[in-house]
C-alpha positions in Angstrom: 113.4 119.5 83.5 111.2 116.8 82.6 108.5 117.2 79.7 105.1 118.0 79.9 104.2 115.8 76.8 103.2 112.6 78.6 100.6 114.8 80.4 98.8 116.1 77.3 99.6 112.5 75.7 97.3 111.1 78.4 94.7 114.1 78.3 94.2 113.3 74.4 93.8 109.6 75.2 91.2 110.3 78.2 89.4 112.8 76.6 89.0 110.4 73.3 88.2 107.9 75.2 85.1 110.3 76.8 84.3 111.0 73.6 83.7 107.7 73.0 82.1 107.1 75.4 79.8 109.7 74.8 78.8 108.7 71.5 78.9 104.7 71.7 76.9 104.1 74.5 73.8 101.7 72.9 70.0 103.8 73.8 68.1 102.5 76.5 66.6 103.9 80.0 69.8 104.0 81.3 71.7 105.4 78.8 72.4 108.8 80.6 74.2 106.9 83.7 76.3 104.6 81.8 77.7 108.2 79.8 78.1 109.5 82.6 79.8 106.6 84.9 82.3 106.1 82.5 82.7 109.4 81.5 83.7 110.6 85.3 85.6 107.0 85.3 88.2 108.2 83.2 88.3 111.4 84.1 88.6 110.8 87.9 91.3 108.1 87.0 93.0 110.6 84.4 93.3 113.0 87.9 95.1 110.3 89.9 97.3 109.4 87.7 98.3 113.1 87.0 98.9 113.6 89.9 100.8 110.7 91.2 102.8 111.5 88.1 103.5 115.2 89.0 104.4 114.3 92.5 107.4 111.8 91.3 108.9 114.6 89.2 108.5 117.4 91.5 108.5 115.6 95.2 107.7 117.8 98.2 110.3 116.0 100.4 114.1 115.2 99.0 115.7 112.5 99.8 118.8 113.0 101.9 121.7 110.6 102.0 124.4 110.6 104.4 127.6 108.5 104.3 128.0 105.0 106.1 129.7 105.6 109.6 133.6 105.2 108.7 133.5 107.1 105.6 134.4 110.7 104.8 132.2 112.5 103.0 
C-alpha cells in the first residue's frame, strides 16, 4: 500500500503557503481579494492535485491485459 505522506507533505506546503499569503499581502483597498484569491488558489489547486493523485494509486478501472493471438496464456 502506498503512503499517505506525500498527501500531508503537500497539505503542510499549501497551507504554509495560505499562511503566507495571509500575512504578506502589502494593505491597500484591495487587500481582502488578493488574500483571498490566492488563498482559494492554492487551496483549489491543492484539491486537484489530491485528487488526481489518489485516483493513480487507487484507479476505479484496472487494466486488463490479454495475451497476443498465438500465445498461451
Amino acid at each position: 500500500m502506498a503512503s499517505l505522506f506525500p498527501i500531508f507533505l503537500v497539505l503542510a506546503i499549501t497551507l504554509g503557503l495560505m499562511s503566507a499569503s495571509f500575512l504578506f499581502v502589502r494593505k491597500g483597498p484591495n487587500q481582502a481579494v488578493i488574500r483571498t484569491s490566492l488563498m482559494l488558489t492554492f487551496a483549489v489547486c491543492y484539491l486537484t492535485w489530491m485528487v488526481t493523485y489518489l485516483a493513480q494509486l487507487h484507479p476505479l478501472m484496472v487494466p486488463t491485459f490479454s495475451a497476443p493471438p498465438g500465445h498461451a496464456a
